[in-house]
C-alpha positions in Angstrom: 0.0 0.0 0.0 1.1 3.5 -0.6 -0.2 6.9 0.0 0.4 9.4 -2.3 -0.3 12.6 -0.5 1.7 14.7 1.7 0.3 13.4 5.1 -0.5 10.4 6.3 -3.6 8.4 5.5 -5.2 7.6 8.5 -7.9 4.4 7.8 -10.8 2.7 9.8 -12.0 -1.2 8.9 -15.5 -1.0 9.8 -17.9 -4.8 10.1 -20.7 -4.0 7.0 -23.7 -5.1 8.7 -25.9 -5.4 4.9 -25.5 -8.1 2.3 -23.9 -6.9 -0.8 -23.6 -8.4 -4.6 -19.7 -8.7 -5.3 -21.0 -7.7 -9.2 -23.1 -4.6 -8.5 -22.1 -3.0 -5.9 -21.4 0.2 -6.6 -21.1 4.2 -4.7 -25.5 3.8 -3.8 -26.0 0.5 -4.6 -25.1 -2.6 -2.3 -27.4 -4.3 -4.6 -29.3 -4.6 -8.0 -31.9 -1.9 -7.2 -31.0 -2.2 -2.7 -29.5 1.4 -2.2 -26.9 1.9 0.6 -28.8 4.1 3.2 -25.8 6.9 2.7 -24.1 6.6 -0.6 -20.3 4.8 -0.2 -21.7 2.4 2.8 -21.3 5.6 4.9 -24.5 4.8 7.2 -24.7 3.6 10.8 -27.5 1.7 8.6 -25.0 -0.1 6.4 -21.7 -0.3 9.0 -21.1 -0.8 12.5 -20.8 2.5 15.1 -18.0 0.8 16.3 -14.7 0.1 14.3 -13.2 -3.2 13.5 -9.8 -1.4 13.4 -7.6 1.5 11.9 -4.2 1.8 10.6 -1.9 5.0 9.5 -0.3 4.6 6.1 2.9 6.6 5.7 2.9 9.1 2.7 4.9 8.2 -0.2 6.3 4.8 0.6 5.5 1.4 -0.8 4.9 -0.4 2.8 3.6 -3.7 3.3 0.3 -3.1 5.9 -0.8 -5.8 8.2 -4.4 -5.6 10.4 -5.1 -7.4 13.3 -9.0 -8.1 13.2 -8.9 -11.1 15.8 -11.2 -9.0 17.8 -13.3 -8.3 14.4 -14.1 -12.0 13.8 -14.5 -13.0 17.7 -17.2 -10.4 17.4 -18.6 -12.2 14.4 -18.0 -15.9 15.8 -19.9 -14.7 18.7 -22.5 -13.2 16.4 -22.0 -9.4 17.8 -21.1 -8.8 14.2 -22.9 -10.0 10.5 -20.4 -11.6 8.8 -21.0 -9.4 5.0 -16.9 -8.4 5.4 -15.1 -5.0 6.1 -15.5 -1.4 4.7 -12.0 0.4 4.6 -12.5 4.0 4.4 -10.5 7.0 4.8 -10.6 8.8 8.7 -9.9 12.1 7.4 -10.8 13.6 3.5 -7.0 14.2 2.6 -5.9 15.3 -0.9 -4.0 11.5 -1.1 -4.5 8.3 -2.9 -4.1 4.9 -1.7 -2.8 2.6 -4.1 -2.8 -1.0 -3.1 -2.1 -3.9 -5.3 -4.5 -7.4 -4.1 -2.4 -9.5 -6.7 0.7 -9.2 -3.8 -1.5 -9.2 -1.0 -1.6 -12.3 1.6 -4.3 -12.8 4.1 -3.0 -14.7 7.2 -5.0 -16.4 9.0 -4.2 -18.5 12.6 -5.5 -21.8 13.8 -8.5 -19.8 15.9 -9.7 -17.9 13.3 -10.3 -21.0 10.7 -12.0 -22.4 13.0 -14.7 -19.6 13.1 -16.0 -20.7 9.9 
């Protein structure tokens, strides 16, 4: 992941708590014709009050990010949480860009969390 701005990108991993189509999902739409109740999943309606997580990206250095959402999926597993994955969104509107390539990226997983599902 990199930011390209001049500050650094502070992010927050929020649980989504509506189903959403992988194909259609767009800005308003979660679904075919099912609009998010704030466009971009912004909604207390569409994501949870409380944040999974947050991480700061440095500006202007390709840096390998890791996330621990142990806590996220317990919440899940215990069914706190909908399990309809996570919303990454920006914590501040910065003039940056967060470029992140999934073809490099590895998701980790331990013994506990497998088990979860």
């Amino acid at each position: 992941a990199q930011s390209s701005g001049e500050l650094p990108l502070a992010l927050d991993i929020w649980h989504i708590k509506n189903v959403w189509d992988l194909q259609s999902v767009n800005w308003n739409e979660r679904a075919e014709d099912k609009s998010w109740s704030v466009p971009g999943c912004g909604g207390t309606r569409d994501r949870s009050i409380r944040r999974a997580s947050s991480i700061t990206i440095k500006p202007g250095k390709d840096q390998q990010i890791s996330v621990d959402l142990t806590e996220a999926f317990d919440r899940i597993a215990q069914g706190y949480e909908p399990d309809n994955g996570f919303l990454l969104s920006c914590a501040d509107e910065y003039d940056s860009v967060l470029e992140f390539a999934p073809e490099n990226a590895k998701i980790k997983t331990n013994e506990r969390q497998r088990n979860h599902y």
